[in-house]
C-alpha angles and dihedrals in degrees: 000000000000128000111228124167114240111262143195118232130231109172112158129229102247131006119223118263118266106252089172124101110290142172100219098209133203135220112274105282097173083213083071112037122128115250150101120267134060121277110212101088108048121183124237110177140019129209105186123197112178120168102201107212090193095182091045093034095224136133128204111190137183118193133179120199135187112220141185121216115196105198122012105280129189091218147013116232110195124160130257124164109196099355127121120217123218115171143004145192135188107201097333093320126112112256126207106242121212117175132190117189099193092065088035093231138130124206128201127190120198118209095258125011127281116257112224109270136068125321133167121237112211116195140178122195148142139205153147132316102195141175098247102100109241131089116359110351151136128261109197109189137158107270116219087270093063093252124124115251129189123222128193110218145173140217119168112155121123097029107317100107077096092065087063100031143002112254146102101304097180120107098245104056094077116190143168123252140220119178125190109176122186097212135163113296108242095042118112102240120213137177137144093289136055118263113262096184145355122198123183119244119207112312101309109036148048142205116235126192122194134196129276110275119222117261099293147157117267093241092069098063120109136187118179126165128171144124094295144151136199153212130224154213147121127236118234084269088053108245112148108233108194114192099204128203142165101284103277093025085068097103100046073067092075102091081044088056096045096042083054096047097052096044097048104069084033086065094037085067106041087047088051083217119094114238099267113205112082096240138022118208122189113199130199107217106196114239107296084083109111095180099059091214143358122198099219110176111269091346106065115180125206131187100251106251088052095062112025122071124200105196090200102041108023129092115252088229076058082062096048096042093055104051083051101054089038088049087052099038090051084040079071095051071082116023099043104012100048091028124018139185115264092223137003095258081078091048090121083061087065099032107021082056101047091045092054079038087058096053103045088052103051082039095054088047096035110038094161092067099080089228095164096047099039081048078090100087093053084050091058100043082056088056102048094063095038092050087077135075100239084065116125126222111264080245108042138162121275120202104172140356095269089061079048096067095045096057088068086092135114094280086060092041117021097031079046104063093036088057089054103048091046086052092052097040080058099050106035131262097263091036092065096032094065086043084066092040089056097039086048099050079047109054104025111145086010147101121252143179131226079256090064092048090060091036091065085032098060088037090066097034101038085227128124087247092167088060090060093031107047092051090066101037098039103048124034136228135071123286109237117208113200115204125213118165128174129170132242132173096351083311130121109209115189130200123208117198121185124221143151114275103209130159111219093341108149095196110030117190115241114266108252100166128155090215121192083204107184120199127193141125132204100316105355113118109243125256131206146202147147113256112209144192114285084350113107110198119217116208117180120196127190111274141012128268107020120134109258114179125190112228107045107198093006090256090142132087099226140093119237131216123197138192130241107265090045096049086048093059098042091050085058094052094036090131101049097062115089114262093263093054093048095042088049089055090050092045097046089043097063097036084054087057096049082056097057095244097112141050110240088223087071085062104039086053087054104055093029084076094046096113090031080071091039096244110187104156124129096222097047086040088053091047096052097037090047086050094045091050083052093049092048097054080048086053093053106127100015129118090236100062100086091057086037084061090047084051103056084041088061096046096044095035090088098047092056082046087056094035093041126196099279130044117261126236104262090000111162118267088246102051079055089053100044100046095071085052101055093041093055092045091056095047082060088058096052103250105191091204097044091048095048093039083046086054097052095044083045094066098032080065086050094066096032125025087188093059089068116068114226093249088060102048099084093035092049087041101053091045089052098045094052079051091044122122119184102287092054088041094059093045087059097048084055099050083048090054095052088039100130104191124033093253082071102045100048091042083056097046087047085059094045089048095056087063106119087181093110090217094054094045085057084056089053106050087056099050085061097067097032095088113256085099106068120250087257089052113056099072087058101036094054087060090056089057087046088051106041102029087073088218108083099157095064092048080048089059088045109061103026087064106120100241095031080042083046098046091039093046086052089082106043129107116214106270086060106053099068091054095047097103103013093064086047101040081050097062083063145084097196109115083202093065093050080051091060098035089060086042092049107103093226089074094069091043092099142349086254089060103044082053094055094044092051088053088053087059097042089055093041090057098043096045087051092048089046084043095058096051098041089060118067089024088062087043091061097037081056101042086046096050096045104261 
């Protein structure tokens, strides 16, 4: 379990209205739910044909559907992307078909109009099955004997199941589901239900039928079929749980497996609903897989390197990150399968939950792991994005499928999670828990709304849990707590003001947060309230002097300000706070410097005490590595970034004298996990003796793979490959070309990415493109050379060229291309390249990428504002500290 301090509470009767902007959303009514197509006719059941042709790439499909019309209707609008429809038939009559591919619909019009009731559509059509890696497509790989496969694979969320197959492709028009596939003959075939028959077909190919699926959205259909193994095991309850990999991959699937068989039943009992599908089947796709993983319902696929685990070859931060994304895939099985969002402006109820759900659960299986205190970093990723003005509220208007794609971001995911944990940390473990159970027991099979979340949530705890809630998931932006105390009679009363934390923002909303604020200090019982808008709130605690710090545990999504004489204290008795508290001091303490509303040099006094007070935590050693990489990329072009690099190496020196080159017998998981990173780190700062250590042990794993352990590939690499000149670069390409699994390859790019040699960053960015890095990767992969390279606004001029934009863009499936140059602009200061960004014509392409360029800007500007003040006040911190 936890620990927690014990605390008094202070929770007060009623909270203030909220006066801020707000939604006011209502439970889920499907009459109302946002979307795009007509609902007067709703789908009840599918019956899918699809014939594969695998050497033409072609699909031809049949489908019947039962469908309800509510009122009578003309025609019948559904939704199809690529497809061409051939024929049509309302109830056994021939329908008019009009298609427009720009909206992706399809319209048929019977002869005469549909009575209310229930009808049968019957439709024939064909399409493509392509390489970019949406929809229905191939994924041809190289197999562990060396020899090229092909894999069928899907990916439909957010709208691609109309790639595959005409219907209704929007969450709320749940559906059941019955797939026949004609494949080849010797493929695996997968999908969410067991197999009921297989027939051959000729000599190559065979016809395979699966069950019926639950009443579920059509994004949450899968059909995968491959050369692939598996394998196998039950949980105590018997549901077979299958890890699948391409044939000769299938035992690096066992901690999968494991991961998968401890977290089930584990799930089955905080739900309160059993899993309800009678497998569950998890399926390494090999590289060419954008979306990492998709939690179709009983068939849940997973980008290789996500799901299989080579003890002798992966890295341990592969373990971890395994049983993380398995525990949140298999976290939707509930929260987006059982019970979905009615529209994508809910999306965070599906991902914000199963990313809270994922940590709870490693770290309930894990607990050495440190998951709650290390959650920091994702905290701080959140807000980093929400700090700016161009943020989104956790629950946001969508207006088409492209805005869709860009609300899978860390507002939807990160702020999320930190919403929810803030929410259960308020209301009590158990509490919360029974308000899942009975949203749960509510909704299953159905659509819901956030409303219906604090509906079952207030129901169990008997607290207005919408009045807290909405004011975080229907406005954006970070709470900021500011903190005055002064002392009177022996006493310590504390105040505690709310405002708006924003970085560069010129017209900040007022702050109008419904904030569970917890105070406490070593050995001072907590104490809570709720902090609302124009109300101060007073808290008085025995003595003077001692440190008290908002946000115990960090279980709250708000930054916090202190005055002098609190900060000082809390910087005395730094070391006696828990790791999450002190991380959360160093974390709101640079972010209050990137607002303006703190001097550097209060940061850099913090950290620059950090072995004095012999630190030696995963979570504060992440936080301060992560800000020094960011004030090093601030501090590109000034005079004080070479003492700023002596600076961080002697910082950091005494952390790699601790860690060692080499893991320890019986060392902790974490020390395994934080040595890469301060070697790397190092590396960034040019340390002479890591680059030229990373160099010997380089060659030495040159001669020998087995020389270098797993954990200290990707951190010798990359330092290897900022130092390298063109003979180790081209030692590492070709390590990249004979890479054989996607952990390698992307370890090998993320050397050749750290190259700063222009010439040899050219080289990079086409590598990118050339094939070796799978279609979903590219996008991604090209934002890492932007990042690492040093040098982003030459990766910037390269990629946006028009032929190298045109060639890149080739092999991108929609969702990517939208990030493309934003995620590579943003990596940059220059206000020329925000200039060309907003000139470039893929901005105006689609809503979803306007919104992404306009973030890009928004981050240019603020990073050069931030830029402008961070130099010459780390000069002077320096000067004035001897460096």
């Amino acid at each position: 379990m936890r620990y927690k301090p014990a605390i008094a509470t202070l929770l007060l009767a009623g909270t203030a209205l909220l006066s801020g902007p707000a939604l006011g959303e209502s439970p889920f009514d499907f009459a109302h739910a946002p979307g795009q197509l007509p609902k007067d006719v709703v789908p009840g059941a599918y019956r899918i044909d699809i014939v594969t042709d695998m050497k033409r790439l072609m699909l031809n499909g049949h489908e019947t559907i039962d469908v309800t019309a509510s009122a009578p209707v003309a025609r019948i609008t559904l939704n199809q992307a690529g497809l061409t429809l051939i024929s049509a038939t309302v109830d056994g009559q021939a329908a008019a078909i009009t298609q427009d591919d720009k909206a992706q619909t399809a319209t048929l019009t019977p002869a005469r109009p549909v009575a209310p009731g229930h009808h049968m559509v019957t439709i024939a059509y064909r399409g493509p099955i392509p390489a970019t890696p949406n929809g229905i497509y191939y994924d041809d790989y190289r197999a562990p004997d060396g020899k090229t496969r092909r894999m069928l694979v899907t990916q439909f969320e957010v709208a691609d199941a109309r790639r595959m197959f005409p219907g209704w492709d929007e969450p709320a028009f749940k559906a059941t589901f019955q797939l026949t596939a004609t494949l080849p003959a010797h493929d695996v075939a997968i999908s969410n239900m067991p197999v009921v028959s297989t027939t051959p077909v000729g000599h190559d190919a065979k016809r395979v039928v699966f069950g019926t699926t639950p009443r579920m959205a059509s994004y949450l259909l899968a059909l995968v079929a491959g050369d692939l193994s598996a394998v196998s095991g039950k949980t105590e309850g018997g549901t077979p749980i299958n890890v699948y990999a391409p044939a000769g991959e299938q035992q690096n699937g066992r901690y999968a497996l494991q991961a998968a068989s401890q977290i089930l039943p584990y799930y089955n009992a905080y739900f309160g609903v059993p899993y309800p599908l009678p497998k569950l089947d998890l399926i390494a796709i090999p590289g060419n897989y954008e979306a990492g993983a998709m939690e179709n319902w009983g068939a849940i696929t997973f980008i290789d390197d996500d799901l299989l685990f080579d003890p002798a070859h992966s890295a341990p931060s592969t373990q971890e990150i395994v049983y993380i994304v398995v525990a949140h895939e298999m976290a939707h099985q509930w929260s987006g399968d059982l019970v979905t969002m009615g529209w994508w402006d809910n999306i965070w109820l599906n991902e914000g939950f199963a990313t809270w759900m994922e940590t709870k659960a490693t770290d309930h299986f894990n607990p050495g792991w440190q998951m709650w205190p290390r959650e920091h970093a994702e905290r701080e990723a959140a807000m980093a994005q929400d700090a700016h003005p161009t943020t989104h509220p956790i629950q946001q208007v969508i207006h088409d499928v492209s805005e869709a794609d860009t609300a899978f971001d860390r507002i939807s995911y990160q702020k999320g999670e930190q919403v929810i944990r803030m929410i259960e940390d308020w209301l009590g473990p158990e509490i919360f828990r029974d308000g899942m159970r009975a949203y749960m027991k509510a909704h299953a099979y159905g659509n819901t709304t956030s409303a219906d979340l604090w509906a079952a949530l207030s129901g169990v705890s008997h607290q207005d849990v919408a009045s807290v809630a909405r004011s975080f998931t229907e406005q954006k932006g970070i709470p900021l707590v500011s903190v005055a105390r002064h002392c009177t009679a022996g006493n310590t009363t504390l105040t505690l003001t709310e405002g708006r934390f924003s970085i560069d923002d010129p017209h900040p909303l007022p702050a109008r947060w419904n904030i569970p604020v917890t105070v406490g200090g070593p050995g001072i019982a907590s104490q809570r309230t709720i902090l609302t808008p124009d109300h101060p709130q007073s808290l008085t605690f025995a003595g003077c002097g001692q440190a008290l710090k908002a946000n115990m545990g960090e279980n709250g999504y708000y930054r916090t300000a202190y005055d002098t004489a609190s900060l000082t204290a809390l910087a005395s008795a730094f070391a006696r706070f828990g790791a999450a508290d002190r991380a959360d001091l160093l974390g709101d303490q640079f972010a209050l410097f990137q607002a303006g509303q703190a001097p550097l040099a209060a940061w850099l006094d913090l950290i620059a005490d950090l072995n004095a007070r012999h630190e030696d935590n995963i979570a504060v050693w992440q936080d301060t590595i992560s800000h020094l990489r960011t004030l090093d990329e601030l501090a590109r072009g000034s005079a004080a970034r070479p003492a700023f690099h002596a600076f961080a190496r002697a910082l950091l020196a005494p952390q790699l004298a601790r860690l060692g080159w080499t893991p320890r017998a019986g060392e902790s998981f974490l020390d395994t996990l934080l040595r890469p990173e301060v070697i790397a780190a190092l590396g960034q700062f040019d340390d002479q003796d890591v680059a030229a250590e990373a160099q010997r042990r380089f060659a030495a794993y040159r001669r020998d793979p087995a020389s270098l352990p797993a954990s200290m590939v990707a951190p010798v690499t990359w330092v290897v490959g900022r130092h390298a000149d063109s003979a180790t670069y081209d030692a590492l390409a070709g390590m990249l070309q004979a890479a054989g699994n996607t952990e390698d390859k992307l370890r090998f790019f993320r050397a050749l990415a750290a190259a700063r040699d222009p010439a040899l960053i050219a080289r990079t960015v086409r590598i990118a493109y050339s094939g070796v890095i799978p279609n979903g990767r590219i996008a991604r992969v090209l934002a890492v050379v932007a990042h690492d390279s040093d040098n982003p606004d030459l990766v910037w001029s390269l990629v946006q060229a028009p032929a190298t934009q045109k060639q890149i863009r080739s092999h991108l499936a929609p969702w990517s291309q939208a990030d493309l140059l934003p995620t590579i602009a943003g990596q940059s200061v220059s206000p020329a390249v925000a200039k060309a960004l907003m000139a470039d014509p893929s901005v105006t392409a689609s809503t979803g990428a306007t919104i992404q360029a306009k973030k890009a800007v928004d981050l240019i500007a603020a990073n050069a504002g931030i830029a402008a003040r961070a130099q010459p006040a780390l000069a002077a911190w320096l000067a004035a500290h001897g460096h």
